[in-house]
C-alpha positions as CSV (number, residue, x, y, z in Angstrom):
1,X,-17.7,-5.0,-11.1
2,X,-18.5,-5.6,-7.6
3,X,-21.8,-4.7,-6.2
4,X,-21.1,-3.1,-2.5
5,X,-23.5,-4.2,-0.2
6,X,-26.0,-2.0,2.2
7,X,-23.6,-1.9,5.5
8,X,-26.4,-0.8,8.0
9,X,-26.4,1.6,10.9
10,X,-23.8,0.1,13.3
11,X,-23.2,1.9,16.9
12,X,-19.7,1.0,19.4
13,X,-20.8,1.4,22.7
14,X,-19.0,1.9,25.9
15,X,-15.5,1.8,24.7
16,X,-12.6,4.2,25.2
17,X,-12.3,6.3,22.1
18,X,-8.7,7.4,21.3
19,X,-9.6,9.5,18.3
20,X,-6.7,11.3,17.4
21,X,-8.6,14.1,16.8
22,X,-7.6,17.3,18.9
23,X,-11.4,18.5,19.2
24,X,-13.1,15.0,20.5
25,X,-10.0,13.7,22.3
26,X,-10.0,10.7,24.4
27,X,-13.9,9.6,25.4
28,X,-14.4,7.1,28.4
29,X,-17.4,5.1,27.3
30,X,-18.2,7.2,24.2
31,X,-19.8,5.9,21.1
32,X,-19.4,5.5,17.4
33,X,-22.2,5.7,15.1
34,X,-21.7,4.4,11.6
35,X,-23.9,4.3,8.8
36,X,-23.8,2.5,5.5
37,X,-20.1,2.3,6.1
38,X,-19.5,5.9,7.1
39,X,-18.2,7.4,10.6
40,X,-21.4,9.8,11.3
41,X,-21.2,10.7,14.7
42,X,-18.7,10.0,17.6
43,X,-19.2,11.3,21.2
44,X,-21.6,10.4,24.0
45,X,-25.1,9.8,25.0
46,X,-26.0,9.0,21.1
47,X,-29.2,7.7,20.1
48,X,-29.6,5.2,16.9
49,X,-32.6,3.4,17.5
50,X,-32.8,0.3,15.3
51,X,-28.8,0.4,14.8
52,X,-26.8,-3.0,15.5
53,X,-24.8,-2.5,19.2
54,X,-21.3,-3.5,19.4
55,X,-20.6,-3.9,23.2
56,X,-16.8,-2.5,23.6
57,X,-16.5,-2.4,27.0
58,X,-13.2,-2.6,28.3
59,X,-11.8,-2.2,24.7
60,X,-10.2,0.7,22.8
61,X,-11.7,2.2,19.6
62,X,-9.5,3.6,17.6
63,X,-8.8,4.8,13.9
64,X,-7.4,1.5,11.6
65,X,-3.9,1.4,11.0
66,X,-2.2,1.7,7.6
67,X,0.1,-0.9,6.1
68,X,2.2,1.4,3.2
69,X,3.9,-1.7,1.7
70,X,2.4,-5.0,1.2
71,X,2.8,-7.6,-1.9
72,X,-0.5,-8.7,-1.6
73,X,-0.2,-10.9,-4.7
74,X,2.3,-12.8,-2.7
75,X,0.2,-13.2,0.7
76,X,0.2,-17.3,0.0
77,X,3.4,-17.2,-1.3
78,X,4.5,-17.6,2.7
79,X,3.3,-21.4,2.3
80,X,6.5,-21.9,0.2
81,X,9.1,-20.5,2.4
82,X,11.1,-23.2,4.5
83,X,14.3,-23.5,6.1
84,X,16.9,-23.1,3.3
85,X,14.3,-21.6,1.3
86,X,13.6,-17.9,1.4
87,X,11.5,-15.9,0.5
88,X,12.7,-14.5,-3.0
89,X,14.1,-17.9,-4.0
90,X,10.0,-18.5,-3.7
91,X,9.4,-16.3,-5.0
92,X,11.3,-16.8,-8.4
93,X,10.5,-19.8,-9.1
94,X,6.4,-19.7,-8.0
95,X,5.9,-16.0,-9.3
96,X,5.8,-16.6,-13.0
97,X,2.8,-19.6,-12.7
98,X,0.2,-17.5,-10.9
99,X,-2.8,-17.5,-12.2
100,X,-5.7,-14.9,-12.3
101,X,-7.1,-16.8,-9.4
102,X,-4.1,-17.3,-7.5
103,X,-4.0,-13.8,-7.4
104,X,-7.4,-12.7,-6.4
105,X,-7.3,-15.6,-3.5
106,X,-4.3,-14.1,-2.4
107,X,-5.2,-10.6,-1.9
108,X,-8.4,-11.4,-0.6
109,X,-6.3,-13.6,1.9
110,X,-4.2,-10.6,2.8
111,X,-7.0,-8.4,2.8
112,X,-8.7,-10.2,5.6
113,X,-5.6,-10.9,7.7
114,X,-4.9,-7.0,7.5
115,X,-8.4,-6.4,8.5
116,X,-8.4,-8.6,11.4
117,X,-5.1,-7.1,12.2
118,X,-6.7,-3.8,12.8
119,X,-4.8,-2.7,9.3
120,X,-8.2,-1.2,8.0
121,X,-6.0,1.2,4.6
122,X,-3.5,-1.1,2.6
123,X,-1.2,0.1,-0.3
124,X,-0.9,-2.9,-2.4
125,X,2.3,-2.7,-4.3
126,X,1.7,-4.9,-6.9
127,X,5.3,-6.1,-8.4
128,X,4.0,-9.1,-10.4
129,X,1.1,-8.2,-12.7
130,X,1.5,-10.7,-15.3
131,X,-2.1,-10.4,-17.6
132,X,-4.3,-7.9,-17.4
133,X,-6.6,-10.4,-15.9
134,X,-4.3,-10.8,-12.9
135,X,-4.6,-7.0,-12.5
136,X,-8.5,-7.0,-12.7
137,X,-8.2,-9.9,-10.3
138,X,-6.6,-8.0,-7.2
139,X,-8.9,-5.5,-7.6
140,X,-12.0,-7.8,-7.4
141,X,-10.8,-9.1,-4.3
142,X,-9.9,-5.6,-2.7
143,X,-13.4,-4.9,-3.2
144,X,-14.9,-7.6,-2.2
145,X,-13.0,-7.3,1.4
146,X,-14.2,-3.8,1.4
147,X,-10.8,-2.5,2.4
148,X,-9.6,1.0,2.0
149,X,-6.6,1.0,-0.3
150,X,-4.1,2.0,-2.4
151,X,-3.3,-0.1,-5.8
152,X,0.2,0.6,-7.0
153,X,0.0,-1.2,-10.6
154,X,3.4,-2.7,-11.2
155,X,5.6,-4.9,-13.3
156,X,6.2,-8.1,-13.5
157,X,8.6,-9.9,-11.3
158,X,12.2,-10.0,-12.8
159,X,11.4,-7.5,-15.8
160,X,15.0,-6.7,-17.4
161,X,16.6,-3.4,-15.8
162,X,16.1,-2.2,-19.3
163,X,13.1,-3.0,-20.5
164,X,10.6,0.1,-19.6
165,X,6.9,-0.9,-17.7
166,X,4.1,-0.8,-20.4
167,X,1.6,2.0,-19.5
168,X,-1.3,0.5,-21.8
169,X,-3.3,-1.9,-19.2
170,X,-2.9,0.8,-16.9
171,X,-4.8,3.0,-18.9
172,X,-7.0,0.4,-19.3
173,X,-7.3,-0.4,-15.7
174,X,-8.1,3.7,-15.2
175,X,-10.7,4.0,-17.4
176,X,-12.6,0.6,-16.6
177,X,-12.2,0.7,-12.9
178,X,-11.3,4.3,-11.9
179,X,-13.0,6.1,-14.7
180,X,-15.0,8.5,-11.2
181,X,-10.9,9.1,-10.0
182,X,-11.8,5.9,-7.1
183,X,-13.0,2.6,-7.2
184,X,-15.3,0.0,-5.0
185,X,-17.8,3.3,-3.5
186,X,-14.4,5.6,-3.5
187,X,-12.0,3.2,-1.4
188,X,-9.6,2.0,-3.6
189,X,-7.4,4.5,-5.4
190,X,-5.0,4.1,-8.2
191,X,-1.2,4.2,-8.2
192,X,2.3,2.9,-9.8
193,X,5.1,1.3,-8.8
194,X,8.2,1.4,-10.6
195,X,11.4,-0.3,-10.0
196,X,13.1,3.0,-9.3
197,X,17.2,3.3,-10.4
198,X,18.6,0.3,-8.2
199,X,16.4,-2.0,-10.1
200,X,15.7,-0.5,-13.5
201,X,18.4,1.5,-15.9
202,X,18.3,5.5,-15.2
203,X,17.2,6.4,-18.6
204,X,14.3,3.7,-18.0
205,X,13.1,5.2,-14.8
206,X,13.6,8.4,-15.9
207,X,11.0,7.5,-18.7
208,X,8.5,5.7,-16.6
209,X,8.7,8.6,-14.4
210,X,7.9,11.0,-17.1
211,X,4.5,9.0,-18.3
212,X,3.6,8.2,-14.5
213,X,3.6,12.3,-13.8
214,X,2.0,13.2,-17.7
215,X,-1.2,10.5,-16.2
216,X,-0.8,12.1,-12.3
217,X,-0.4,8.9,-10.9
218,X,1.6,8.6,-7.2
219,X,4.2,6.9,-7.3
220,X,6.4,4.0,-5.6
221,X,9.8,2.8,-5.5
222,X,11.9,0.6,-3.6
223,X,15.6,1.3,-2.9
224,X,18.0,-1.0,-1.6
225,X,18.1,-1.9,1.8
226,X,21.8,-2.1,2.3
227,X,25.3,-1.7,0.5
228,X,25.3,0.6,-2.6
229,X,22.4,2.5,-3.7
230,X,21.7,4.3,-6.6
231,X,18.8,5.9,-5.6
232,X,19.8,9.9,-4.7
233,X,16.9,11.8,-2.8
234,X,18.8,15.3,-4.0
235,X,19.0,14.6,-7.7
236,X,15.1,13.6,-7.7
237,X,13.9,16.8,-5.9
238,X,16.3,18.5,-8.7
239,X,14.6,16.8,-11.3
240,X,10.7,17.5,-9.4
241,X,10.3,14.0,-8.6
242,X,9.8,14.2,-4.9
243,X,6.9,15.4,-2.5
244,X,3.8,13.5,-1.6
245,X,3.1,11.8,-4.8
246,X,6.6,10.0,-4.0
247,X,6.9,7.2,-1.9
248,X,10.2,5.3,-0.9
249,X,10.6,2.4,0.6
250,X,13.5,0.7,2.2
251,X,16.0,3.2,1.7
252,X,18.4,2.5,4.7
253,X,21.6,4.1,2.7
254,X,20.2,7.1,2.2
255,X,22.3,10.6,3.6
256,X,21.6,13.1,5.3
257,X,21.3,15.5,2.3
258,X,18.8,12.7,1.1
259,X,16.8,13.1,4.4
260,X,16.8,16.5,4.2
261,X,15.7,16.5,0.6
262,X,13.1,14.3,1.5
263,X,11.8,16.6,4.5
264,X,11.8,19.5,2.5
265,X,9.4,18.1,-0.1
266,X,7.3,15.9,2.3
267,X,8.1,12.6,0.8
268,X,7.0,9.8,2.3
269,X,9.2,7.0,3.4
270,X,8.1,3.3,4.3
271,X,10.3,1.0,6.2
272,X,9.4,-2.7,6.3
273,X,10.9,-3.5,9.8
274,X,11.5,-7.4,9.8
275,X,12.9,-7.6,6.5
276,X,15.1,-4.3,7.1
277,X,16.6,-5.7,10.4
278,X,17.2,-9.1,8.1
279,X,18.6,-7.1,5.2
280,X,20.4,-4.5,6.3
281,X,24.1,-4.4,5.9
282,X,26.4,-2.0,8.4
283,X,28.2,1.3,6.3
284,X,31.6,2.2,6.9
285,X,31.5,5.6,9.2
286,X,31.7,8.3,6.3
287,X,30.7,6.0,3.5
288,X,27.0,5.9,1.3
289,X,26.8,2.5,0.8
């Protein structure tokens, strides 16, 4: 396991601190202290002698964003896309020769690009896992980068629709790297993905469902972006499925009785933008499609 590093006492000086926090508000040339990787102190007029000085004048300080759906595994994967060639023709025929290595270059790759992005929490949704070395491999490199995250252990990439996801390496994967409930000094947490009814048989979602909620793990699914969708917001809240520990993404056909499910239990919803405004087909007026 990774070995995280002694961060130092850093100070940001003299920017303008949005903080989204209803009791500091909005500072003009405030400060933030941070020490060994933890937000300590923000305000004005603070004193860290023998703390490294960021000069952020002119600049705004603000809290990182959050990236809720990102295939990390796949972040050089963009090198094989080209006119006529799209992205999950690449990723069919590259996906199944990755090896442990590919993958940990890859998420460290996206790791850094979110970081420099401002992107400072990731979920990696992690639809490829193809050894248990390729798992222990992302995980490496999300330590390494030192970024806060989510990982959603997955599938692998074009597992039959009725072939149910193994749970054993992510037991494994809990005990070895999440035994104290988070890894990497408490920033990376543990979650599933699953394929969810557009992409897996109900009776095998149903099933993978039922040993994700007996180990507490959140959960992730994707629904279709457009045309028919099997995925129905009010039969999962029926079933106890929905509420925080659910997270859908995509989900363009959904009703309104699906939205409203959905509000009801807070359950998240993540919309990748580009690839919806690629993807998306137009309903008929009156029609779940």
């Amino acid at each position: 396991m990774t070995q995280i590093p002694e961060r130092g006492s850093i100070l940001i000086d003299g920017g303008t601190i949005v903080s989204v926090d209803h009791d500091i508000g909005i500072l003009q040339r405030g400060q933030v202290l941070i020490d060994d990787g933890d937000i300590v102190e923000v305000g004005c007029g603070i004193e860290a002698p023998g703390a490294e000085r960021i000069d952020a004048t002119g600049m705004i300080v603000m809290p990182g964003l959050i990236d809720g759906h990102f295939h990390m595994w796949s972040s050089i994967g963009r090198n094989f896309v080209a006119d006529g060639y799209g992205y999950f023709d690449a990723k069919r025929d590259t996906g199944p020769h990755y090896q442990p290595n590919d993958f940990y270059t890859s998420v460290l790759l996206g790791s850094v690009e979110a970081l420099n992005a401002g992107i400072t929490t990731v979920h990696n949704w992690s639809h490829n896992i193809l050894s248990p070395a390729h798992a222990d491999a992302e995980l490496r490199a999300m330590t390494d980068a030192l970024i806060r995250a989510r990982y959603s252990y997955g599938h692998t990439d074009a597992l039959r629709s009725d072939s149910a996801l193994s749970f054993a390496d992510i037991d494994r994967v809990r005990a070895e790297w999440f035994a104290g409930g988070a890894a990497a000094d408490g920033l990376v947490t543990l979650g599933v993905n699953l394929r969810g009814p557009d992409y897996a048989e109900a009776a095998v979602f149903h099933e993978e469902m039922s040993l994700a909620k007996e180990r507490g793990l959140p959960v992730s699914i994707h629904a279709e972006q457009g045309g028919a969708s099997r995925v129905d917001a009010v039969d999962l809240e029926r079933r106890g499925y929905l509420g925080r520990d659910l997270l859908i993404c995509h989900y363009l056909p959904a009703r309104d009785s699906d939205m409203r499910a959905m509000a009801r239990t807070g359950t998240p919803l993540s919309f990748a933008v580009h690839s919806e405004l690629q993807l998306a087909v137009a309903c008929d007026p009156g029609t779940r499609c």
